[in-house]
Structures are given as C-alpha cells and as structure tokens.
C-alpha positions as CSV (number, residue, x, y, z in Angstrom):
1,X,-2.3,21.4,-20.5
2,X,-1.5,23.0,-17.5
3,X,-2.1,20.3,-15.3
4,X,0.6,18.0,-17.6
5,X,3.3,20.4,-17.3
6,X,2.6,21.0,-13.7
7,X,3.5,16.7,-13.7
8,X,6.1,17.2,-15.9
9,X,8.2,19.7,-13.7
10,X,7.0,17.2,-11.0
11,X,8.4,14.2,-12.6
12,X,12.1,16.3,-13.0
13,X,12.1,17.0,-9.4
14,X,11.6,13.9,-8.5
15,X,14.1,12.2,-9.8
16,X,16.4,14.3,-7.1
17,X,14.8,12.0,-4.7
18,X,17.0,8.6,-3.8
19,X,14.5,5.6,-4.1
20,X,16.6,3.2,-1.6
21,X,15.6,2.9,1.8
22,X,18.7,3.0,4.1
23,X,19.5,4.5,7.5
24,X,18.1,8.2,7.8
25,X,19.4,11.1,8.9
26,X,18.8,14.6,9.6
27,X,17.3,16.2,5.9
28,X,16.7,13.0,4.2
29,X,13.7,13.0,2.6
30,X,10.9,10.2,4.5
31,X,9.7,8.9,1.1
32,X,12.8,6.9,0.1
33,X,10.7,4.2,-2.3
34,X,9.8,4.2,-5.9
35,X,6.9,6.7,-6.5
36,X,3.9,3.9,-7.1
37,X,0.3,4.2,-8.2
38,X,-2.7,2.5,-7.3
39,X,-4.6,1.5,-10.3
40,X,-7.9,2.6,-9.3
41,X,-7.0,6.2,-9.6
42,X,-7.3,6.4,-13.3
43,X,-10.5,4.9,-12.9
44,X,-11.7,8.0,-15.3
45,X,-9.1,8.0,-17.8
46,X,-8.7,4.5,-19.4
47,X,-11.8,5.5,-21.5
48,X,-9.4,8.4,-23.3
49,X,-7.4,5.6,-24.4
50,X,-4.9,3.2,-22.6
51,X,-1.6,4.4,-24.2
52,X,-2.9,8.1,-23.5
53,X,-3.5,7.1,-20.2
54,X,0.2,5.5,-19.8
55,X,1.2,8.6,-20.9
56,X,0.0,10.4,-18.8
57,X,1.0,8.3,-15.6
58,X,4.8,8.1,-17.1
59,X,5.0,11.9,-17.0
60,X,3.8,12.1,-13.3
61,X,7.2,10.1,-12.9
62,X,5.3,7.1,-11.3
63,X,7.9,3.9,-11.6
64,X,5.5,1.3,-10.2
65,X,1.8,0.2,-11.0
66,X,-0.1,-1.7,-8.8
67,X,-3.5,-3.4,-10.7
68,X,-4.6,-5.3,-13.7
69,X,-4.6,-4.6,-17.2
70,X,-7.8,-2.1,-18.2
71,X,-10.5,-4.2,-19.3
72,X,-10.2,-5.8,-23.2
73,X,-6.3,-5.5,-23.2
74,X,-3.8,-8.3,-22.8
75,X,-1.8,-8.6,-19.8
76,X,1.3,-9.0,-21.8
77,X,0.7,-6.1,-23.9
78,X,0.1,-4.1,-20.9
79,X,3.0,-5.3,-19.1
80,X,4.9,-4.4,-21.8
81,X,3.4,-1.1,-22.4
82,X,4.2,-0.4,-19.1
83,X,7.6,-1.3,-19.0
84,X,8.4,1.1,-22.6
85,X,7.8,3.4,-20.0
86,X,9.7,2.5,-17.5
87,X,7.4,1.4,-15.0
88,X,6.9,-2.0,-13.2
89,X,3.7,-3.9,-11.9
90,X,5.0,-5.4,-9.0
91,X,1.6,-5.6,-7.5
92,X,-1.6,-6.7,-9.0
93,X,-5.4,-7.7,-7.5
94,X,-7.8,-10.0,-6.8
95,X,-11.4,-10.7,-6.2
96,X,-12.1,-12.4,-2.6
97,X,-14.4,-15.1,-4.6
98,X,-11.8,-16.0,-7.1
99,X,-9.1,-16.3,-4.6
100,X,-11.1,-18.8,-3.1
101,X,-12.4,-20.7,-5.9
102,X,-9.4,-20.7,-8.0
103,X,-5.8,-19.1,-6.7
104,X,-4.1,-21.1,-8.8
105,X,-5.7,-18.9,-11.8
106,X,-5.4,-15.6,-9.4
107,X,-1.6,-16.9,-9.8
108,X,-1.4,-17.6,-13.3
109,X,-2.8,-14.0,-14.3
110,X,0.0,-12.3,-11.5
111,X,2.6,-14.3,-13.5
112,X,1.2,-12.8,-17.1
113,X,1.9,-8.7,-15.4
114,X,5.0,-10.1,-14.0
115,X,3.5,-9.0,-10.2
116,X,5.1,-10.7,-7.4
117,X,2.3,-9.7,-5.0
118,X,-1.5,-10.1,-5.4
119,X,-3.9,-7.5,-3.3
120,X,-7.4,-8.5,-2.1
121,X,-9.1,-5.7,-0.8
122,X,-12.9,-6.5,0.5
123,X,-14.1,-9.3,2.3
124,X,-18.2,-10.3,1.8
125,X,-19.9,-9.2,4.4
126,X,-22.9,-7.0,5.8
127,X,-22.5,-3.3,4.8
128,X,-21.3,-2.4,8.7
129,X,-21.5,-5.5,9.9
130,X,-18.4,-7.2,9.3
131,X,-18.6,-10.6,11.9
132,X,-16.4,-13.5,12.8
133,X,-18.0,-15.5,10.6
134,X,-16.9,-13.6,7.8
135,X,-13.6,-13.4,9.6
136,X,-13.1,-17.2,9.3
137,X,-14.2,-17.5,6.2
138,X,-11.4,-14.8,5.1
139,X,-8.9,-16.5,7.5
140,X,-9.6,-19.8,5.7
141,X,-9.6,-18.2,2.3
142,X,-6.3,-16.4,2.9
143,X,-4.6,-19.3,4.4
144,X,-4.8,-21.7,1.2
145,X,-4.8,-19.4,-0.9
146,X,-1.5,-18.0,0.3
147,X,-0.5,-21.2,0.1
148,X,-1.1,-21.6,-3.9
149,X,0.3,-18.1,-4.8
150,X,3.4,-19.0,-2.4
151,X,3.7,-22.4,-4.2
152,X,4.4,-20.0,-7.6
153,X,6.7,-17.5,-6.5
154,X,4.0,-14.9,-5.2
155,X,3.2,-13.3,-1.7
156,X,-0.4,-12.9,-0.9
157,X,-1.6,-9.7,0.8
158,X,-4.7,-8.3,2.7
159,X,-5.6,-5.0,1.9
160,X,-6.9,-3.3,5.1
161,X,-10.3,-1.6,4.0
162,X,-11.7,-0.2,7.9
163,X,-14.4,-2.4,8.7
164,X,-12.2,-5.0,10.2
165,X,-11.7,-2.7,13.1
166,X,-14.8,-4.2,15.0
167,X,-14.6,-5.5,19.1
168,X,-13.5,-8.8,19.5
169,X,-11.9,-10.3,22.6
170,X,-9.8,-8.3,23.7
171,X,-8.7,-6.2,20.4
172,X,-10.3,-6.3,17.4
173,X,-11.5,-8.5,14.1
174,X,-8.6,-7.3,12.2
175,X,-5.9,-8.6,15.1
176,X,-8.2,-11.6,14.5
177,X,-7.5,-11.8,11.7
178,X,-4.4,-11.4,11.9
179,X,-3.2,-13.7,14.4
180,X,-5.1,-16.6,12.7
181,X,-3.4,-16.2,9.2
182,X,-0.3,-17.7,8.4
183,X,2.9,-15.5,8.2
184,X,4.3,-17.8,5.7
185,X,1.5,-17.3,3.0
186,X,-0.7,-14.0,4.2
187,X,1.0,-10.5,4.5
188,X,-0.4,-6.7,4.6
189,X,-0.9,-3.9,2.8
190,X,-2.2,-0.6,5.0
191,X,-4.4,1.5,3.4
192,X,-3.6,4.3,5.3
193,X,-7.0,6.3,5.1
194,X,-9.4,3.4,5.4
195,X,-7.5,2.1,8.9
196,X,-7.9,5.6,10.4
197,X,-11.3,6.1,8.4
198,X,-12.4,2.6,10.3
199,X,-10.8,3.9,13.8
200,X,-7.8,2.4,13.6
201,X,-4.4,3.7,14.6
202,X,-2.0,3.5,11.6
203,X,1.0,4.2,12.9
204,X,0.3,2.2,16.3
205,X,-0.4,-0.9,14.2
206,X,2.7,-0.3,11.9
207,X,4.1,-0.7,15.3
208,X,2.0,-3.9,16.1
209,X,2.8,-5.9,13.1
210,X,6.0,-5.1,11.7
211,X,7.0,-7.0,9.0
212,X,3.3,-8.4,8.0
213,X,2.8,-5.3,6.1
214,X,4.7,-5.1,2.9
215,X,2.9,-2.4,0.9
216,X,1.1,0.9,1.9
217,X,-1.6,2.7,-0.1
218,X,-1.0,6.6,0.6
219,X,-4.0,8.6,0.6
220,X,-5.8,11.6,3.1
221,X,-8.7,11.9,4.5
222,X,-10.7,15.7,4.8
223,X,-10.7,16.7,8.1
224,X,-13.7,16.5,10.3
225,X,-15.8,14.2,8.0
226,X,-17.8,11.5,9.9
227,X,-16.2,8.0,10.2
228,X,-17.6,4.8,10.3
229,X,-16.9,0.9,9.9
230,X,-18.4,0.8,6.5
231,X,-15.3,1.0,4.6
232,X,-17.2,3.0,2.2
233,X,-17.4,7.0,1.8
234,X,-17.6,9.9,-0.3
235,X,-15.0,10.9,-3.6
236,X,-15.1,14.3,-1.8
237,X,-13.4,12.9,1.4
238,X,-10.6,12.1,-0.4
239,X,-7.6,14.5,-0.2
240,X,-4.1,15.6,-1.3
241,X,-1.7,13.9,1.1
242,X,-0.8,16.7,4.0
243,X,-4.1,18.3,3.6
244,X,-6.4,15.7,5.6
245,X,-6.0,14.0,9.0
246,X,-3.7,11.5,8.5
247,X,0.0,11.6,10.1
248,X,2.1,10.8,7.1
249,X,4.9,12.1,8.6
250,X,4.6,9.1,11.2
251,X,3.2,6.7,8.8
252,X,6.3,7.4,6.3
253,X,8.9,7.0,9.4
254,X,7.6,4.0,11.2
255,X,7.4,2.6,7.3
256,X,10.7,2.9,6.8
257,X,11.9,1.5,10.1
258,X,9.7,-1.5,9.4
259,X,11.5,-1.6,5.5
260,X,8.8,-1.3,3.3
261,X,9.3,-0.9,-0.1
262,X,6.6,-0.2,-2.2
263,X,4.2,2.7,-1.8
264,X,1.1,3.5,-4.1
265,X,-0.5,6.8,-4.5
266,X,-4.4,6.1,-4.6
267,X,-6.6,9.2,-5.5
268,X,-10.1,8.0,-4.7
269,X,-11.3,11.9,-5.5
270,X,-13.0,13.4,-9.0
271,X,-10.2,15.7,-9.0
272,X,-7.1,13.3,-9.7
273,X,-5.4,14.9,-12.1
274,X,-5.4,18.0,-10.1
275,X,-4.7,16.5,-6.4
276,X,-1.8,14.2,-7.6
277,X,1.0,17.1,-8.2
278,X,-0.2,18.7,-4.6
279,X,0.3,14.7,-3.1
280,X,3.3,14.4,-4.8
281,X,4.9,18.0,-4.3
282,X,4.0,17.2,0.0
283,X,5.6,13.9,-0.4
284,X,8.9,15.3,-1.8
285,X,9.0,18.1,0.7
286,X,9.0,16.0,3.6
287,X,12.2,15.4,5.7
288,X,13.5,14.2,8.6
C-alpha cells in the first residue's frame, strides 16, 4: 500500500511537467516527453492479473507502453484496456527470426496495438562473440524487413543491447551496422545502460547518429559492477535512474537536441515497484 500511494503522489506531480519538447531554457525540466514504460518491467506482475497490472502502471502516471499484449490476451483488448487508461502503445516488439521470416506478420500484429514502431532487441549470435557474420545477417534482415513494416505505415528500429560494440575497421560492429542499414527503413532505439554496459559512449553516439535514434530506453547501471560485451548481467545491476553510472543529465540533453520523443522507463531489477518512484522522482527533478 505504501508503495501505490508513494505512485499516486508521483503520478500528481507529474502532471506539472510539460510533455512537449521545445527550445529549453534555464529551469526547464530535461525530461520534456510522455513518461513511457518498457514492457518488460512488469515482467512479475501480469501473473496478479492484467487489469490489476494496468492499474497499477496508470497510477504511476505512465502515458505510453512500449511491448505486446501479456501472453493469452487479445491485442485489441489490450489496446483498448490500455487506452481506458489513457495510455498509448506507440511502440511494440519483435523476435529477430520472425522479422526475418515473416515482417509482413511482425506488421500485421503492430497494426492490431496501434504501434507505429516495432523494437528488435537481440541479434543470434555467440554469447560474447557477436561477429560480422552475424552483423550481415542483421544488416540483411533489418534492410527488408524495414522495408515491409515501412510499406504499412511502421518504422523499424534496432534496439542497441552492448555486444555490438566489438572492433571492426576502424570503429566498431555497431557503426557497422549502422552504416550498412538503410535510413529509410532501419532507425534506433538506445538503451542507455546496455551501450555503456557494452563500452560504448551514450551520449558521444547520440552525437554520432542524430536522427537514427528515435526512442531511448532509460535505465542505470550500479556503479563499479564489471562490464562486458555479453549484453547480459545481473537484476541487481540494475538501478534507480541518478543512482548508477550513467549521465542522464547528458543523455536527456543531447536527446532533446536530437528531438526524440518517446522515452521508456525499463526496470530490469526484483525491486520494480520500489525503484520506479526513486526513477521517476530523479527524472522530474532534473533541470536545465
């Protein structure tokens, strides 16, 4: 009970906040989009009941979902569960194999939640070992099948995940990556703590690519646990935004200069319920 009316008086101040992102000046507050959620952080709720759930994420104050619809319901009943609580999907996901078997399905099922982007966030590869051959085969992958989910009214996105940040040439895989994809039909989404957790520089490649990224996932990472090119670490090393090592501050500025406009929360800790009012609480404190 606590924890709900801690989000309750959370979801009141919020609403002080202005969600349109315009030129900033001394005082304004850096977050300046709708408060968004990544899916994947209620991981450990569904099971209490989807409408609970919903519940519970209305009186955080979130406005936008990204993700599917929790396994067994209907994407139209979610959608409009959702939207009786005010909140839109503009975002959902997809598997990389079904992307690349069958995008025009990954579209169809974007168009049931109403989402005008579609996420994929791993690539196959070697645990560590992420190579050029998977590289192409991701290139190739994201290239037609950008294509497809352009073709119905959706932009594709590549969800950075850390691994990508591997020697090649004279940068990296991911600017591989990156330079080989289309602009037309493959955009970004930064996940802030898996660039930095794979060595990456998130505010440097905010810089780098400008308008290829069109979605951030905003999470924190503990300070001084090890790193590594996995893409893969502990719940524990998750932590409330301002606590880790992460400059939000300069992700949140460079963001806005860029003009992104849609922001998720992701809580990849045991402890969501408990971490998301001290995440949200630093994010509406911040100011220029």
């Amino acid at each position: 009970m606590k924890n709900i009316i801690s989000l309750l008086f959370l979801a009141m101040a919020w609403n002080l906040i202005p969600t349109k992102v315009s030129a900033q000046k001394k005082g304004d507050p850096m977050f300046q989009v709708p408060l968004g959620i990544a899916s994947y952080t209620f991981r450990n709720q569904w099971k209490n009941g989807v409408p609970e759930t919903l519940d519970i994420i209305q009186s955080i104050g979130f406005k936008e979902y990204e993700g599917g619809a929790p396994q067994g319901v209907d994407p139209a009943d979610f959608k409009k569960m959702l939207a009786d609580r005010g909140i839109s999907i503009p975002s959902t996901g997809t598997g990389f194999e079904a992307l690349e078997s069958d995008p025009q399905a990954v579209a169809d099922k974007a168009k049931e939640l109403g989402a005008k982007y579609v996420m994929c966030a791993w690539i196959p590869h070697k645990r560590g070992a992420f190579s050029k051959e998977d590289a192409d085969r991701a290139i190739k992958a994201f290239n037609e099948g950008g294509k497809v989910l352009k073709e119905n009214g959706i932009t594709f996105k590549y969800h950075v995940h850390g691994y990508e940040f591997q020697p090649y040439g004279k940068g990296t895989l991911f600017d591989y990556l990156v330079e080989n994809t289309n602009p037309a039909y493959v955009s970004l989404q930064m996940d802030v703590m898996w660039t930095h957790f794979g060595g990456g520089d998130p505010v440097a490649l905010l810089k780098k690519y400008g308008d290829r990224w069109v979605s951030l996932h905003l999470k924190d990472f503990r300070k001084g646990a090890p790193k590594d090119m996995t893409g893969l670490t502990g719940h524990e090393n998750d932590v409330p935004l301002g606590n880790g090592e992460l400059d939000i501050p300069g992700i949140l500025r460079e963001s806005n200069k860029i003009g992104i406009k849609h922001m998720f929360i992701e809580d990849e800790s045991e402890k969501e319920l408990q971490n998301l009012p001290k995440s949200i609480q630093y994010l509406r404190e911040l100011r220029y």
